[in-house]
KOLBALUM-464237 format. One record per residue (C-alpha): residue number from 1; residue in three letters; x, y, z. Coordinates in steps of 0.5 Angstrom, whole numbers. Each point is the difference from the previous one (the first is absolute). Example, Ala and Ser with C-alpha at 12.3 -4.5 7.8 and 13.67 -1.06 7.14 Angstrom:
1/ALA/25/-9/16
2/SER/2/7/-2
This chain:
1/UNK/122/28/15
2/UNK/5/3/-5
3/UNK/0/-7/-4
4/UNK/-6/0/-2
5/UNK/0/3/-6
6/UNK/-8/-2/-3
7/UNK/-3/6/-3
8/UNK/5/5/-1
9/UNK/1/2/-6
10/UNK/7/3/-4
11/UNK/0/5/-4
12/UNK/5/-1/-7
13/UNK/-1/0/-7
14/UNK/4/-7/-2
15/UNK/-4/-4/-5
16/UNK/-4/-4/5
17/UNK/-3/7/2
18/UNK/-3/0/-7
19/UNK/-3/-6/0
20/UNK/-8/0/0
21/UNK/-3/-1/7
22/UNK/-4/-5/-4
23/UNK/5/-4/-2
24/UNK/4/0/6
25/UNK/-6/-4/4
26/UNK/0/-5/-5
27/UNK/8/0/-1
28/UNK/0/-2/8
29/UNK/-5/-5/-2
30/UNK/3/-3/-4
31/UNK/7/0/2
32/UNK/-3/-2/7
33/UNK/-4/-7/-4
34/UNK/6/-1/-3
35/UNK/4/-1/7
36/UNK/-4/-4/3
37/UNK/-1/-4/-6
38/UNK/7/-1/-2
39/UNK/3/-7/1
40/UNK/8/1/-1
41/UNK/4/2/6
42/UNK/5/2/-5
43/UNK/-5/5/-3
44/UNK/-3/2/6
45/UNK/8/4/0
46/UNK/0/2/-5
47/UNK/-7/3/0
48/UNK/2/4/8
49/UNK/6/2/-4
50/UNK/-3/3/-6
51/UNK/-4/3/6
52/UNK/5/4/3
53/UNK/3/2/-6
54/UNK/-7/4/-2
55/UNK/0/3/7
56/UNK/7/3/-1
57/UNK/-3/2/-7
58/UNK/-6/4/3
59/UNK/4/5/4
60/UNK/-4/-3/6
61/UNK/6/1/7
62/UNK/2/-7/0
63/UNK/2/2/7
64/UNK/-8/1/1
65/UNK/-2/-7/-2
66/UNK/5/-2/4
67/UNK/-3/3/7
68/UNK/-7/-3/-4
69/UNK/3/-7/1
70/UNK/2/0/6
71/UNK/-7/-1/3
72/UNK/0/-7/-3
73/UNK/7/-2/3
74/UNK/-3/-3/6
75/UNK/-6/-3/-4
76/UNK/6/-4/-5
77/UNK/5/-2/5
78/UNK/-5/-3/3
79/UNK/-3/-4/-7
80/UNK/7/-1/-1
81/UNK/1/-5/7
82/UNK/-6/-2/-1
83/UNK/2/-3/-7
84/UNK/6/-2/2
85/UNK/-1/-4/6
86/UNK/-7/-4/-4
87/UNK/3/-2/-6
88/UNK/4/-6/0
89/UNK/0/-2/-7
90/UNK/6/1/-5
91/UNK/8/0/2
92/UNK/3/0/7
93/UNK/3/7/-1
94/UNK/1/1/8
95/UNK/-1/-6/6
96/UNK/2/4/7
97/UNK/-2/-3/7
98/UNK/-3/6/3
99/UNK/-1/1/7
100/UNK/-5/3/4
101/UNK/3/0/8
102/UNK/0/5/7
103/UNK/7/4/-4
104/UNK/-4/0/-7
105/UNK/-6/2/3
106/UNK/4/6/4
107/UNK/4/2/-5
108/UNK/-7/1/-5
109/UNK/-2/5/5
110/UNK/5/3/1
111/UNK/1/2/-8
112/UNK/-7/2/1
113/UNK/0/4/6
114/UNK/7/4/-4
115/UNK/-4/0/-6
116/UNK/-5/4/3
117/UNK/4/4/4
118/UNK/5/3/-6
119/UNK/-4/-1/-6
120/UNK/-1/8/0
121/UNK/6/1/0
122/UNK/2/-3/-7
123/UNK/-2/2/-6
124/UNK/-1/-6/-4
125/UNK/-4/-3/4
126/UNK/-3/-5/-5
127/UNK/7/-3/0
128/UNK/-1/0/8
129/UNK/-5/-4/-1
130/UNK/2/-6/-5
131/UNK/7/-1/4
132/UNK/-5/0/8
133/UNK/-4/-5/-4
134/UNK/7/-4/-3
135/UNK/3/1/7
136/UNK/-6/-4/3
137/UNK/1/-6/-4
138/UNK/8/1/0
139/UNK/-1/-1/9
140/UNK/-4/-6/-1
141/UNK/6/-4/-4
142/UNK/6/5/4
143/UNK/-3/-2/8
144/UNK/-2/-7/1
145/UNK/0/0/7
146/UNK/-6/-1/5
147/UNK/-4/-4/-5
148/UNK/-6/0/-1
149/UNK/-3/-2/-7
150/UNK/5/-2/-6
151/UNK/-3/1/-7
152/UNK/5/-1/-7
153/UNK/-1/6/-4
154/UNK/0/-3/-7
155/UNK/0/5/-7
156/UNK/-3/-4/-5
157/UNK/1/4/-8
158/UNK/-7/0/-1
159/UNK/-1/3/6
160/UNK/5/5/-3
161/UNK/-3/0/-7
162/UNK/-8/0/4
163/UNK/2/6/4
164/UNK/3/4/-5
165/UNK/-6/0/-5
166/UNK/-4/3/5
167/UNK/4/5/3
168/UNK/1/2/-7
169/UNK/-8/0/0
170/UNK/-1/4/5
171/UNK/6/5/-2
172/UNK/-2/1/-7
173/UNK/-9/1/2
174/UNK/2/6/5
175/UNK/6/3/-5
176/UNK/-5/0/-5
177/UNK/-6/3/4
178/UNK/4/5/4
179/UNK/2/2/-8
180/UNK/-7/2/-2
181/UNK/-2/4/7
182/UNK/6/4/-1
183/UNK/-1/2/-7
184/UNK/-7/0/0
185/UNK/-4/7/2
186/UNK/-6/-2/5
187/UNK/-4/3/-6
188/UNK/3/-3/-5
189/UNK/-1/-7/4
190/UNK/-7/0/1
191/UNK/-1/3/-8
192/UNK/4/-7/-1
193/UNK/-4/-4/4
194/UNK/-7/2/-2
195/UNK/2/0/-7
196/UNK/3/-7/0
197/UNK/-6/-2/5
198/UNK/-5/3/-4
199/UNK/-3/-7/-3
200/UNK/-2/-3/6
201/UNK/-6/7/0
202/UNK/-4/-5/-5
203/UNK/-1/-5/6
204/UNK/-2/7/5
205/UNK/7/-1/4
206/UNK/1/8/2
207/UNK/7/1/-3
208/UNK/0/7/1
209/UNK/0/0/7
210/UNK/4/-6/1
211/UNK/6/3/-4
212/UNK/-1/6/5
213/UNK/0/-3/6
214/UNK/6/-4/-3
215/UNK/4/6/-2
216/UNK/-2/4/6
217/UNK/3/-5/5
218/UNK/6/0/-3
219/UNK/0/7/0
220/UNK/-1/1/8
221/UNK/5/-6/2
222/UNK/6/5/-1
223/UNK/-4/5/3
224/UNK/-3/-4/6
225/UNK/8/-2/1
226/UNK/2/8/1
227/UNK/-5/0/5
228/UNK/2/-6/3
229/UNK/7/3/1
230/UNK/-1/7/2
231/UNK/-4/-2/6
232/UNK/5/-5/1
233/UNK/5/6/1
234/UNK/-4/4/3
235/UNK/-1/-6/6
236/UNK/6/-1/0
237/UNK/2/7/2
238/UNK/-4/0/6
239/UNK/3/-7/2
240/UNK/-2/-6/-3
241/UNK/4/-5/-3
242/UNK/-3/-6/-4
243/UNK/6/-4/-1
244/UNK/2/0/8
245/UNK/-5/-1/4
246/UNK/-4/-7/3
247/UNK/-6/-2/-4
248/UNK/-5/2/4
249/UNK/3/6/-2
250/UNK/0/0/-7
251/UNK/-7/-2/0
252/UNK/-2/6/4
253/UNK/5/5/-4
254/UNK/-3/-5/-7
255/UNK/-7/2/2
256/UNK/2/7/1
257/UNK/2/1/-7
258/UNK/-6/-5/-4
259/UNK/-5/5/4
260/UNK/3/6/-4
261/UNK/1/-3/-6
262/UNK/-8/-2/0
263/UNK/-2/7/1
264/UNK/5/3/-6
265/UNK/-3/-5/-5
266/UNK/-7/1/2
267/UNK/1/8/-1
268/UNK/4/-2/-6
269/UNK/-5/-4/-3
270/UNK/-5/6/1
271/UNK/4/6/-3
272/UNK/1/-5/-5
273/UNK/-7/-1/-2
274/UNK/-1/7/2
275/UNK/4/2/-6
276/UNK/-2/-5/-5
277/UNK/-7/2/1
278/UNK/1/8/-2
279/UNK/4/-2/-5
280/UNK/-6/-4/-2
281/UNK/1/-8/1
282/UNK/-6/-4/-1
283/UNK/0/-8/1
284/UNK/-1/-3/-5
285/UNK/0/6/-6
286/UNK/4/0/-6
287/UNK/5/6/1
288/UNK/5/3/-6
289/UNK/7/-1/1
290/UNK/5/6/-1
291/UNK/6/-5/-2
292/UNK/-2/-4/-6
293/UNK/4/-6/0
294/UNK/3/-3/-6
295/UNK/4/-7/-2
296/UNK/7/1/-4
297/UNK/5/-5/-3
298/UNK/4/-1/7
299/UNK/-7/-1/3
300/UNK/-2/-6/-6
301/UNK/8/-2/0
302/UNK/-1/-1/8
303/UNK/-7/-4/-1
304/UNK/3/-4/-6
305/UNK/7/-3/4
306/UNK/-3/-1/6
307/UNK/-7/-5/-4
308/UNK/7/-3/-5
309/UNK/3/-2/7
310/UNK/-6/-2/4
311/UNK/-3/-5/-7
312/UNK/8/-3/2
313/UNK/0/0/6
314/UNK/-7/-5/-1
315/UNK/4/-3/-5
316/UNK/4/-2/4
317/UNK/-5/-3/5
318/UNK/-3/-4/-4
319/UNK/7/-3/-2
320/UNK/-1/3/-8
321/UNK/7/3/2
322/UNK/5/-3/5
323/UNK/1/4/6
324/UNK/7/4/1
């Protein structure tokens, strides 16, 4: 739980921290069409580049980022064998004959078993992770006795080339929004949002209370994750483990946790509504604002770069300029 990192803000005064909260929405907006519509794995490099490079520009901990990334690392192992093992079309980069035998199969066990057993004791467990998968396949080639099914492992470059352009997707979506939540005040996101959505109020659409609701649940993430923690080590205190246990425990010991949980977001939720009340929140009324926010030249420089790449970007998919 201390990778997920949606939600928390990090206080800093670096150049991002200036920007208005109107302009950032649209700025990840735009930056977000732009990465999905771009065509040039070249420039999808480069743009993931350009985006670490503006993460070690905004003060933000890179290690913070860092642990953020970390929650996705099953989901892009897995789209990358995926990809791998579909796509056969392009070079031969890899021909290998795999097999899938009684010793394979023990030693892939095996390499779990250990995995579970002694990942708490390393430090980066990530790593961990990426060689128990490597391991997984290496035993497949290194112990072909007992078979009982053969397949050829066969990288092809367009599996290569497929499966880096959507990692670096994936990469350059999640840097990007985990930028606007940790520079971005709770209040700060739901004035942005409400302003950026405030035409849709001509066809009735309750933009005031979306906003809220958005920005209230970004903010309780983190503090439903504390929560979460702190009944898990006062569990854990009186013998409850969740990690080594069987499953008809961990569901038990799950439930035993969820109940808690519940019970501290219903009484959350009415301290909440309780305090916004007194404080005279109405739905739907139109309320003043002790933070006026104004556009600057950093804000319109941004606004303008990224509509200069965007008409480019488009430019290029419909073949007016040659893709990189």
């Amino acid at each position: 739980m201390n990778n997920i990192t949606i939600g928390q803000y990090v206080h800093g005064d670096s150049w991002i921290y200036k920007m208005d909260p109107r302009v950032k929405i649209i700025s990840l907006v735009l930056a977000m069409v732009i990465t999905f519509i771009i065509p040039s794995f070249i420039m999808m490099a480069i743009l993931l580049g350009l985006t670490i490079l503006m993460v070690f520009t905004t003060g933000i901990p890179v290690m913070k980022m860092i642990r953020g990334m970390k929650a996705l690392l099953f989901l892009l192992t897995f789209t990358f064998i995926i990809q791998i093992f579909n796509i056969r079309t392009g070079d031969k980069l890899l021909d290998v004959n795999m097999t899938l035998g009684w010793a394979s199969i023990g030693a892939m066990v095996l390499i779990i078993v250990l995995y579970n057993l002694y990942k708490k004791q390393f430090k980066y467990r990530s790593t961990l992770f990426l060689v128990m998968a490597f391991s997984l396949f290496f035993v497949q080639y290194l112990l072909p006795f007992g078979e009982i099914w053969t397949y050829d492992f066969m990288i092809y470059s367009d599996g290569l080339y497929r499966t880096g352009f959507l990692l670096f997707r994936i990469m350059i979506v999640i840097i990007l929004s985990s930028m606007l939540t940790f520079t971005t005040m709770t209040t700060d996101l739901n004035n942005g949002l409400e302003a950026v959505m405030k035409p849709l109020e001509w066809v009735k659409f309750p933009v005031a209370e979306l906003s809220m609701m958005l920005s209230l649940t970004l903010r309780f993430i983190p503090t439903l994750l504390e929560e979460t923690q702190k009944i898990m080590k006062a569990q854990a205190s009186r013998g409850v483990e969740f990690s080594e246990s069987s499953f008809k425990k961990k569901i038990s010991q799950m439930i035993s946790l969820l109940i808690p949980i519940f019970i501290i977001s219903f009484k959350r939720a009415e301290d909440l509504a309780n305090a916004m009340e007194s404080r005279g929140y109405v739905i739907g009324e139109k309320r003043t604002k002790i933070d006026v926010m104004s556009i600057k030249y950093l804000d319109i420089l941004t606004l303008i770069t990224l509509l200069g790449l965007l008409v480019v970007v488009i430019l290029m998919n419909t073949g007016v300029i040659h893709a990189l």
